[in-house]
VOVEXTI-577116 format. One record per atom (N, C-alpha, C): residue number from 1; residue in three letters; chain; atom name; x, y, z. Coordinates in nm, 4 decimals, decimal comma. Layout:
<torgus>
+-----+-----+----+----+----------+----------+----------+
!   i !  aa ! ch ! at !       xx !       yy !       zz !
+-----+-----+----+----+----------+----------+----------+
! NUM ! ala !  A ! CA !        X !        Y !        Z !
...
+-----+-----+----+----+----------+----------+----------+
</torgus>
This chain:
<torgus>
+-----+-----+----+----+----------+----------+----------+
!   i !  aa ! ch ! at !       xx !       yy !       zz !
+-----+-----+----+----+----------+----------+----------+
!   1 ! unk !  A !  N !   8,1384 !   6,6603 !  10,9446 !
!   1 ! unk !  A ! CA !   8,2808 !   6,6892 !  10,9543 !
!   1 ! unk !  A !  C !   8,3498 !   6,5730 !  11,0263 !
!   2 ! unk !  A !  N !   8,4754 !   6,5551 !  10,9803 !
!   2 ! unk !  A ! CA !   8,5515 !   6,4564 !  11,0119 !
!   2 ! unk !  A !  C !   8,5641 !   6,4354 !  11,1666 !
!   3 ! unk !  A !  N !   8,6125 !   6,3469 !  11,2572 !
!   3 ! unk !  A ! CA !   8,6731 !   6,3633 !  11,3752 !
!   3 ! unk !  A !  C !   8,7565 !   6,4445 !  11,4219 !
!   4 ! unk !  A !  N !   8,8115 !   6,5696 !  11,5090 !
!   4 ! unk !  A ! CA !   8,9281 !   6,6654 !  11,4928 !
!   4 ! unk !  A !  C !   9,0364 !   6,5676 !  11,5273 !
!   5 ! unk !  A !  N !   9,0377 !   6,4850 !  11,6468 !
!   5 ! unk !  A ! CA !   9,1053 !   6,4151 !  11,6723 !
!   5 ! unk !  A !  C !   9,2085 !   6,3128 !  11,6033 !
!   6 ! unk !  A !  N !   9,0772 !   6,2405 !  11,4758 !
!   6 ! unk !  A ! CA !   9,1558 !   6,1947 !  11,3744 !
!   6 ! unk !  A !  C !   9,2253 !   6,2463 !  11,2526 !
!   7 ! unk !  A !  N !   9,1612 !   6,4030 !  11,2373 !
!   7 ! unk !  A ! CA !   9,2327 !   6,4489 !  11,2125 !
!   7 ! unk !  A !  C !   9,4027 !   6,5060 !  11,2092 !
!   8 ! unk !  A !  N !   9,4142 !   6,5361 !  11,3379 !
!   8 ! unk !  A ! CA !   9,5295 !   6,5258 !  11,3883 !
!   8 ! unk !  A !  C !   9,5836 !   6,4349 !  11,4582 !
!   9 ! unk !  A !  N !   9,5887 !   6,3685 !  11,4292 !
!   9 ! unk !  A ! CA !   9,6815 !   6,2888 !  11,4808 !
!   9 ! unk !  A !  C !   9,8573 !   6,2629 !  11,3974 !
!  10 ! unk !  A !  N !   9,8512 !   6,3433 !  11,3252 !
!  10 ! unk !  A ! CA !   9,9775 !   6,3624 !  11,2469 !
!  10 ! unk !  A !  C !  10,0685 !   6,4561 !  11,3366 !
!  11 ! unk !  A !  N !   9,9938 !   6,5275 !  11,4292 !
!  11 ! unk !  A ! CA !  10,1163 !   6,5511 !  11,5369 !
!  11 ! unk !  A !  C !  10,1781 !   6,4858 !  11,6093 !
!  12 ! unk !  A !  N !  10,1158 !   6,3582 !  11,6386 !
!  12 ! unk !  A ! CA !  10,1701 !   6,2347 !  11,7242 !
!  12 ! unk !  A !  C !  10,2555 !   6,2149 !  11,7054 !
!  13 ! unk !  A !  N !  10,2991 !   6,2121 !  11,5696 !
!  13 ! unk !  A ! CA !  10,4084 !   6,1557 !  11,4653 !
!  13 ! unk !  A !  C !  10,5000 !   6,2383 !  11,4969 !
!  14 ! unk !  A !  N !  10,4916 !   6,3869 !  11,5284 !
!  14 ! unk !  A ! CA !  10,5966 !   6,4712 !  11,4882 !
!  14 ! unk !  A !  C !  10,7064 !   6,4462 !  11,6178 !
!  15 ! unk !  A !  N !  10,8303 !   6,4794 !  11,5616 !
!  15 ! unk !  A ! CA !  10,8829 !   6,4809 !  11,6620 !
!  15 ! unk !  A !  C !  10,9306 !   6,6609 !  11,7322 !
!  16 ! unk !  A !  N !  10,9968 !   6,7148 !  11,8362 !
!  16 ! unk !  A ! CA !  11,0279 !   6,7949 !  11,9023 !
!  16 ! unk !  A !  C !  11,0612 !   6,9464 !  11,7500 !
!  17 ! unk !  A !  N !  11,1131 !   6,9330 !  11,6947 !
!  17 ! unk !  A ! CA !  11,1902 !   6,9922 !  11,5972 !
!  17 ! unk !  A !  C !  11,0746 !   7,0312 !  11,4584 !
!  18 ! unk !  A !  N !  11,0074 !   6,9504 !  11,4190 !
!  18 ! unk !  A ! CA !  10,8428 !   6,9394 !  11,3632 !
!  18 ! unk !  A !  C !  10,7452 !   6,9713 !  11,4356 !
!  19 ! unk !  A !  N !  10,7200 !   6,9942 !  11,5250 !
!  19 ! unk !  A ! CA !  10,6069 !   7,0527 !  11,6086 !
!  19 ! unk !  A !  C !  10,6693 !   7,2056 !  11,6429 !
!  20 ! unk !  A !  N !  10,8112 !   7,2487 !  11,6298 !
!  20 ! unk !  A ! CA !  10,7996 !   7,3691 !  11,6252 !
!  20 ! unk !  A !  C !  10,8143 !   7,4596 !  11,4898 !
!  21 ! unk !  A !  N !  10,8346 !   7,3880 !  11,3861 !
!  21 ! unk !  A ! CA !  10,8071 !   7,4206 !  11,3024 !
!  21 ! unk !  A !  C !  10,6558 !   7,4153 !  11,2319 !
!  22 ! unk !  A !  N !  10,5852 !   7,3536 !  11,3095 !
!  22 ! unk !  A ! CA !  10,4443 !   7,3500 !  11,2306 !
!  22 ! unk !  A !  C !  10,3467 !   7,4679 !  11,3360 !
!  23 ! unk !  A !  N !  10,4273 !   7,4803 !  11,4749 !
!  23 ! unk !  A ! CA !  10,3532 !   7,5648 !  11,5237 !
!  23 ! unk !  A !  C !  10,3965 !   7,7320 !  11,5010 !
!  24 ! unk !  A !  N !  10,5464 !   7,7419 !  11,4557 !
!  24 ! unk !  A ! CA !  10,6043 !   7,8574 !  11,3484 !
!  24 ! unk !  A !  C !  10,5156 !   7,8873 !  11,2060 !
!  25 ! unk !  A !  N !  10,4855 !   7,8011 !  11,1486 !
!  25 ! unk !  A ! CA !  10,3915 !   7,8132 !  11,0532 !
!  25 ! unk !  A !  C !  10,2476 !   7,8537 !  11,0509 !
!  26 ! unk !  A !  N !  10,1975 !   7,7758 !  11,1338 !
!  26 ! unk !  A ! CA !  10,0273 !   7,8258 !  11,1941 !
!  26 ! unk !  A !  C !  10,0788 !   7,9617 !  11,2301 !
!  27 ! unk !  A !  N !  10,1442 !   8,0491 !  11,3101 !
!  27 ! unk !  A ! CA !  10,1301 !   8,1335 !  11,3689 !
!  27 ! unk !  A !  C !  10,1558 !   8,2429 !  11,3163 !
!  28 ! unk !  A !  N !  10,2239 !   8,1878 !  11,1699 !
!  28 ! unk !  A ! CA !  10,2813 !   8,3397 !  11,0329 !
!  28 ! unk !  A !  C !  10,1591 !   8,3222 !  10,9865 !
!  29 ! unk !  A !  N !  10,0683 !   8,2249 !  10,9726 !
!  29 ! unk !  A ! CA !   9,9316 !   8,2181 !  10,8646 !
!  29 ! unk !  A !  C !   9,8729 !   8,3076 !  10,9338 !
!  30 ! unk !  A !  N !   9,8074 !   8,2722 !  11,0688 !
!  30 ! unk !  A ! CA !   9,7263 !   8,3644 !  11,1988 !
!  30 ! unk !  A !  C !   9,7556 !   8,4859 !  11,1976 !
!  31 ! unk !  A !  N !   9,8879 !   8,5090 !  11,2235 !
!  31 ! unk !  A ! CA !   9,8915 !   8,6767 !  11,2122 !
!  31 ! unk !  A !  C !   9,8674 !   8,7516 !  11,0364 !
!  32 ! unk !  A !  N !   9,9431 !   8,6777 !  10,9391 !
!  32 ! unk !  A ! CA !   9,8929 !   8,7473 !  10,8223 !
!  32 ! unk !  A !  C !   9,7399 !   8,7682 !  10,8324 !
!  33 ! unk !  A !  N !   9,6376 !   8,7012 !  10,8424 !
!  33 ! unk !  A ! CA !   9,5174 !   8,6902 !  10,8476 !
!  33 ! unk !  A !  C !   9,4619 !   8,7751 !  10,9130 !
!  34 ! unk !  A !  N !   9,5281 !   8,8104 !  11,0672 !
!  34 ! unk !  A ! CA !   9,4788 !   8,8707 !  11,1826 !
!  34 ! unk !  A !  C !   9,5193 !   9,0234 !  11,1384 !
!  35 ! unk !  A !  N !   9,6422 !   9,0607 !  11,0616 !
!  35 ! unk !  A ! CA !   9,6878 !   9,1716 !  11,0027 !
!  35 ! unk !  A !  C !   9,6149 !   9,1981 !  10,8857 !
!  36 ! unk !  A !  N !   9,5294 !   9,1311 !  10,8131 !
!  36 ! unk !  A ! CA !   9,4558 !   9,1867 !  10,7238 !
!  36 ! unk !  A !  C !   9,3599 !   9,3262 !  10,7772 !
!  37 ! unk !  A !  N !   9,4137 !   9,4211 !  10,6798 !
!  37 ! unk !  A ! CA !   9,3226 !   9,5515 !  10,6928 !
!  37 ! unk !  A !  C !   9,2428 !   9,6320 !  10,5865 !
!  38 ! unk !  A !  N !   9,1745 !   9,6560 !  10,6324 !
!  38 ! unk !  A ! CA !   9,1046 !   9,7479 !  10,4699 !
!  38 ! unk !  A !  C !   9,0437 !   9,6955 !  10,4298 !
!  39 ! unk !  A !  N !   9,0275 !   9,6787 !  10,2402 !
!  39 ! unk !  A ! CA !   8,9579 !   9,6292 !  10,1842 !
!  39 ! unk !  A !  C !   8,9903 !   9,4449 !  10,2044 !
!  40 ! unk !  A !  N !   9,1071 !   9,4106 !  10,2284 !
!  40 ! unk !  A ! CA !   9,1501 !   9,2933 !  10,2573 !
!  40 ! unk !  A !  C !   9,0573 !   9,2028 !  10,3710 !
!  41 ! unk !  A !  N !   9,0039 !   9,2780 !  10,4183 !
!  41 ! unk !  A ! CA !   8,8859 !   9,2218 !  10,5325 !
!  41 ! unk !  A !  C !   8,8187 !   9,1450 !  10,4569 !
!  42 ! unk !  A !  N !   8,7306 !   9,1803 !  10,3553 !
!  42 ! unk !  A ! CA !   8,6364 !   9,1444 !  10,2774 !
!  42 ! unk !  A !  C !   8,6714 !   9,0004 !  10,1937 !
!  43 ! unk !  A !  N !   8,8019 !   8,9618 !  10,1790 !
!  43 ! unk !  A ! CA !   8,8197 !   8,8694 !  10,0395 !
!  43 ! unk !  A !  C !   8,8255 !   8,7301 !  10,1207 !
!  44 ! unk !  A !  N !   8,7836 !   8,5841 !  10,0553 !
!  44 ! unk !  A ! CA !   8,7962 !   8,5045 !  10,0598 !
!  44 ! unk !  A !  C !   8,9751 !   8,4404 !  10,1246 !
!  45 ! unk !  A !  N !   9,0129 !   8,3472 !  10,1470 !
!  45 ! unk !  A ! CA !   9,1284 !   8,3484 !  10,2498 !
!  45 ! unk !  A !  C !   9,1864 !   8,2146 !  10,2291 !
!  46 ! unk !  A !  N !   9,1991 !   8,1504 !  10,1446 !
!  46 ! unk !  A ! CA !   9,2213 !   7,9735 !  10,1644 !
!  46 ! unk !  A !  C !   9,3530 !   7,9513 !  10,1776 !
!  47 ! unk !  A !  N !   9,4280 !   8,0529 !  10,1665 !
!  47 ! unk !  A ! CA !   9,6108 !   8,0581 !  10,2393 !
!  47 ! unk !  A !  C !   9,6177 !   7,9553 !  10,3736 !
!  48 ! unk !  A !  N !   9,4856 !   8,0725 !  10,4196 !
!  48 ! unk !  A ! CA !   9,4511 !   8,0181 !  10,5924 !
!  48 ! unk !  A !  C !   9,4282 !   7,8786 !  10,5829 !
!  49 ! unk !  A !  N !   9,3424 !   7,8272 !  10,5577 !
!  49 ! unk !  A ! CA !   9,3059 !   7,6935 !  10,5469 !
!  49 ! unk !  A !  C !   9,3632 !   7,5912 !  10,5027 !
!  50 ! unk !  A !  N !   9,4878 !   7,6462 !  10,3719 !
!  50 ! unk !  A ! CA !   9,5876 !   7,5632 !  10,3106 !
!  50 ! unk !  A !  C !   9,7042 !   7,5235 !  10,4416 !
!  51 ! unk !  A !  N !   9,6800 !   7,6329 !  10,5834 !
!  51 ! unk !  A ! CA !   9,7454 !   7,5481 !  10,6527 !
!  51 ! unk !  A !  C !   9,7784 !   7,4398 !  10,6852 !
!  52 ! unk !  A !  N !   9,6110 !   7,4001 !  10,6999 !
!  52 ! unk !  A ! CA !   9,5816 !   7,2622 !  10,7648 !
!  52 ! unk !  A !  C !   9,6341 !   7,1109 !  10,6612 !
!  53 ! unk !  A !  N !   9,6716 !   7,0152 !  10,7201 !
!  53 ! unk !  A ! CA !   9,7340 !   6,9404 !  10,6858 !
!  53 ! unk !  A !  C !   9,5988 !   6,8482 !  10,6137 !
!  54 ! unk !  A !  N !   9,4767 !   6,8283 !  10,6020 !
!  54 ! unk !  A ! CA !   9,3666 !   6,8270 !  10,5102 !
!  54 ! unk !  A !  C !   9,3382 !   6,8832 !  10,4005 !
!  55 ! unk !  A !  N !   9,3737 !   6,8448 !  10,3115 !
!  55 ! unk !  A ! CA !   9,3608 !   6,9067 !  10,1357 !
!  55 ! unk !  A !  C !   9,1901 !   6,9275 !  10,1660 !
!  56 ! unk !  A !  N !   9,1732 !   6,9996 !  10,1281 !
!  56 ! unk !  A ! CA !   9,0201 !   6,9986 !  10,0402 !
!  56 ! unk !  A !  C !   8,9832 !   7,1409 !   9,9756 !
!  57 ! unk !  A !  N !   8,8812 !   7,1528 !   9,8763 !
!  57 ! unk !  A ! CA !   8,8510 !   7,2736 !   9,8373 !
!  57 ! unk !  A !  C !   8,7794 !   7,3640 !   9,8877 !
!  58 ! unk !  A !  N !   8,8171 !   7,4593 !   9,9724 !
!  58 ! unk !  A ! CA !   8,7461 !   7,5522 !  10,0777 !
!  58 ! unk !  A !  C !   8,6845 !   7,6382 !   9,9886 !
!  59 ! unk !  A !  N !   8,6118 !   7,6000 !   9,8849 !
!  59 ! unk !  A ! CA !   8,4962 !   7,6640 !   9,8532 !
!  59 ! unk !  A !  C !   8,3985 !   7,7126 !   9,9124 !
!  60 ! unk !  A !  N !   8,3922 !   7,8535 !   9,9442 !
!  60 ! unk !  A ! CA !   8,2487 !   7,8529 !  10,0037 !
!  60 ! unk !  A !  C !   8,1197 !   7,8617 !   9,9510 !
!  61 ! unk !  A !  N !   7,9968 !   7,8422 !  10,0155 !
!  61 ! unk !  A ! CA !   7,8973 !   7,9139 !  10,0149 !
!  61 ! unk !  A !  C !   7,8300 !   8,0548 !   9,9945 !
!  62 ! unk !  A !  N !   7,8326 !   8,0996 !   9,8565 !
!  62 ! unk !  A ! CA !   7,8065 !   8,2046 !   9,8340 !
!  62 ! unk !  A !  C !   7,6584 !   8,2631 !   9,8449 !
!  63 ! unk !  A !  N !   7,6233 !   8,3813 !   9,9208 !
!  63 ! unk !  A ! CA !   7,4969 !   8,3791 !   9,9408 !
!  63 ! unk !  A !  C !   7,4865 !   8,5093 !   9,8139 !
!  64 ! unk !  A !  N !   7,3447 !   8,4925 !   9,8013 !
!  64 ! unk !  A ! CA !   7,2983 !   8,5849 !   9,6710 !
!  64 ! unk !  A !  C !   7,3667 !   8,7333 !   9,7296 !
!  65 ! unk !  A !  N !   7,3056 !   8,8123 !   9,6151 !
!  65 ! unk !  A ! CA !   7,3767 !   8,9166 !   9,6604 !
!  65 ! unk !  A !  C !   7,2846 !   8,9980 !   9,7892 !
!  66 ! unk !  A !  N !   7,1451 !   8,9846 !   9,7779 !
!  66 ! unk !  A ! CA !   7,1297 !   9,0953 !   9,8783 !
!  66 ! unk !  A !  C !   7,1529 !   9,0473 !  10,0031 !
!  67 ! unk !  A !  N !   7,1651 !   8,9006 !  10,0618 !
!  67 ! unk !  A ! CA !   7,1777 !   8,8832 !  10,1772 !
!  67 ! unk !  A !  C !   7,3396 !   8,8731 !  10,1803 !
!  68 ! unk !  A !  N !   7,3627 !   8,8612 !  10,0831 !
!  68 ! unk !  A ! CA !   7,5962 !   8,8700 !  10,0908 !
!  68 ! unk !  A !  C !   7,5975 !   9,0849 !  10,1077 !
!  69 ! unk !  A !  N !   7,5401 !   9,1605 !  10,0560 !
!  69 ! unk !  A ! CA !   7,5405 !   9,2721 !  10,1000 !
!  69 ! unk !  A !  C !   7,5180 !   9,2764 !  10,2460 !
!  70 ! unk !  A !  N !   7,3954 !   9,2479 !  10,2930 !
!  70 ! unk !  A ! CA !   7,3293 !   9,2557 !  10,4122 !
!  70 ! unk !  A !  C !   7,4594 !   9,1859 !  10,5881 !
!  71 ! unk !  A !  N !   7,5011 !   9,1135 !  10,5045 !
!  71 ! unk !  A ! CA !   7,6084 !   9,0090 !  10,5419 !
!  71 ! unk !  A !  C !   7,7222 !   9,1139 !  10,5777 !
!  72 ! unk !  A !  N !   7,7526 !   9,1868 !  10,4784 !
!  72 ! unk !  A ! CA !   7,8857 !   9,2887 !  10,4850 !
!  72 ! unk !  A !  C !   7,8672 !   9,4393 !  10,5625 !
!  73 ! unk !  A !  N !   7,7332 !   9,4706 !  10,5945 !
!  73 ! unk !  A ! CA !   7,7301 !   9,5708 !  10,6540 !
!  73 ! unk !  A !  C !   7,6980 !   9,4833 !  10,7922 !
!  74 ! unk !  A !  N !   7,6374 !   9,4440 !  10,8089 !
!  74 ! unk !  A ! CA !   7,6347 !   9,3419 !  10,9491 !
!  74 ! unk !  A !  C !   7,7921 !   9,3463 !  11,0009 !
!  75 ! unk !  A !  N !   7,8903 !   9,3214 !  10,8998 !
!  75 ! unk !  A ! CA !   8,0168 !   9,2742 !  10,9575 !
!  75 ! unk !  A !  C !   8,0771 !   9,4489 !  10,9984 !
!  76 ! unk !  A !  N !   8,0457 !   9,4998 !  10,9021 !
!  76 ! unk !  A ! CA !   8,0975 !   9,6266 !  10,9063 !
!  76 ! unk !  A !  C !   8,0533 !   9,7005 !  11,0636 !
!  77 ! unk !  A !  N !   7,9626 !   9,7025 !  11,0686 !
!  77 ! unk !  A ! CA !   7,8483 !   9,7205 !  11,2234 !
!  77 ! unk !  A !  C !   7,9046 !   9,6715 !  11,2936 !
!  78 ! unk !  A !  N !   8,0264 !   9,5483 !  11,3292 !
!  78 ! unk !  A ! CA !   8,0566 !   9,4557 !  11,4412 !
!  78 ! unk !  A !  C !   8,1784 !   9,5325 !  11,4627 !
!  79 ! unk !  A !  N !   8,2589 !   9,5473 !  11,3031 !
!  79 ! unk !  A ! CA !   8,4014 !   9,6330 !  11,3790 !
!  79 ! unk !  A !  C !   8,3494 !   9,7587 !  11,4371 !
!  80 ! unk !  A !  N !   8,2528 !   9,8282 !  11,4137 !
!  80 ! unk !  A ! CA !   8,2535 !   9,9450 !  11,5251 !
!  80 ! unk !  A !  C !   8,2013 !   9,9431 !  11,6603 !
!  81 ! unk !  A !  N !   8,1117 !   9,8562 !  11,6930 !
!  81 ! unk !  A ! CA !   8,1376 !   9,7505 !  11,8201 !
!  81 ! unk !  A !  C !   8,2434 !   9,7138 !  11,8858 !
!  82 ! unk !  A !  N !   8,3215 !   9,6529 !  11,7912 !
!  82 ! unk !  A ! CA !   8,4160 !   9,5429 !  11,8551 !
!  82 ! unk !  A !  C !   8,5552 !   9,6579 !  11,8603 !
!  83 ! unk !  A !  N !   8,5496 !   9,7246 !  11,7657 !
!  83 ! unk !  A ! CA !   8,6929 !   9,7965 !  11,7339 !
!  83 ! unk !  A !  C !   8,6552 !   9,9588 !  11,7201 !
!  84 ! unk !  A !  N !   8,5877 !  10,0247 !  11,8279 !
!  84 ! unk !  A ! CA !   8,5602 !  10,1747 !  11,7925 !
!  84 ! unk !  A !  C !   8,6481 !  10,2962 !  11,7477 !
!  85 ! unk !  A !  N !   8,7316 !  10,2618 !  11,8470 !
!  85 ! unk !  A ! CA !   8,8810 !  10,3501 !  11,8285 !
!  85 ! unk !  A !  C !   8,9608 !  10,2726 !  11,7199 !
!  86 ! unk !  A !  N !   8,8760 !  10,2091 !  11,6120 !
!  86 ! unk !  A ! CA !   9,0252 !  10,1784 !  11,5037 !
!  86 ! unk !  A !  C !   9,0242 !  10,2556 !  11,4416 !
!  87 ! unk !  A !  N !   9,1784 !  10,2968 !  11,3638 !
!  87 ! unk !  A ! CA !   9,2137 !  10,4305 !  11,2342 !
!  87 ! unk !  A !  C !   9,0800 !  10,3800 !  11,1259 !
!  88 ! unk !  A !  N !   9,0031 !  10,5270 !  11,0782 !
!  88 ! unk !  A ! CA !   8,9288 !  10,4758 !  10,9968 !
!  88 ! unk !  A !  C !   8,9838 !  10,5439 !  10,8083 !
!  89 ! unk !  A !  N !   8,9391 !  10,4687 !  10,7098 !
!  89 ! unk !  A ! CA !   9,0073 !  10,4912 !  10,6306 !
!  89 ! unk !  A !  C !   8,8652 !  10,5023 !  10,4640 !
!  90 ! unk !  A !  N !   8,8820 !  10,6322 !  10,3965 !
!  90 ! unk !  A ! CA !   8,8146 !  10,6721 !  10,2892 !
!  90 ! unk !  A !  C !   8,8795 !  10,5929 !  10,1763 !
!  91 ! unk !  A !  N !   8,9447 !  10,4628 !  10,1673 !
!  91 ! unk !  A ! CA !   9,0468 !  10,5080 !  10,0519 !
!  91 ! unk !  A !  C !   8,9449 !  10,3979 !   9,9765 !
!  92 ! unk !  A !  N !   8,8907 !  10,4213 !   9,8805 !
!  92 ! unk !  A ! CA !   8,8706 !  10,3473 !   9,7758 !
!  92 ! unk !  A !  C !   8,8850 !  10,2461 !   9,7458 !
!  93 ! unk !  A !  N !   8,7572 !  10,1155 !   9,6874 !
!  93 ! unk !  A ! CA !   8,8413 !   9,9723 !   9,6766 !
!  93 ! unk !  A !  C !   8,9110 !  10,0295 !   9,5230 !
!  94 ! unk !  A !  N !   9,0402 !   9,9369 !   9,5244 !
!  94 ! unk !  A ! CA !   9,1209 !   9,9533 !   9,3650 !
!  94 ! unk !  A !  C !   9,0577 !   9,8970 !   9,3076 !
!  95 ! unk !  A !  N !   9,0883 !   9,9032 !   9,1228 !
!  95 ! unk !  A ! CA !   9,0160 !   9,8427 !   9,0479 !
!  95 ! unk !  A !  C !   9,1259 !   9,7447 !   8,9953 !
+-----+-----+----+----+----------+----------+----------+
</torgus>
C-alpha cells in the first residue's frame, strides 16, 4: 500500500473553505455507512471508498462460500456482543 502521507497530501493544497467541505463529505459517507441496518449490513460498500480522493477498483476478495458463510455468522455473533440491546428484526432478505 501506498504511503498515507503521500497520499494525502492534497489537503495541503486545500484551502479553509475546501477542507470544510471535504470534511462535510467524509462525514455524510461515515454516517450513511454507520446507519446501515438490516440486511444492508451484509452488502459490499464502494460509495465509502469512492470517498477517497484515490480512484481504484475496491474489488474485493471473495472467499468461497463456506468460509464467506462462516465469515457472516462470525459477524453476526459480534453484533450480539458488541450490540445486545439492539432492536432485533425477522424481516426477510427481499428478492
Amino acid at each position: 500500500m501506498a504511503d498515507d502521507n503521500f497520499l494525502d497530501n492534497d489537503i495541503e493544497l486545500m484551502d479553509r473553505e475546501q477542507l470544510i467541505a471535504e470534511v462535510r463529505k467524509l462525514r455524510k459517507g461515515i454516517r450513511e455507512h454507520r446507519d446501515s441496518s438490516g440486511h444492508e449490513l451484509c452488502w459490499h460498500h464502494p460509495a465509502l471508498w469512492n470517498l477517497l480522493p484515490e480512484k481504484t477498483d475496491p474489488l474485493p476478495v471473495v472467499p468461497d462460500w463456506p468460509q464467506f458463510i462462516q465469515g457472516c455468522l462470525r459477524y453476526r455473533q459480534s453484533l450480539d456482543a458488541q450490540a445486545p440491546h439492539a432492536k432485533r428484526s425477522d424481516e426477510p432478505y427481499p428478492d
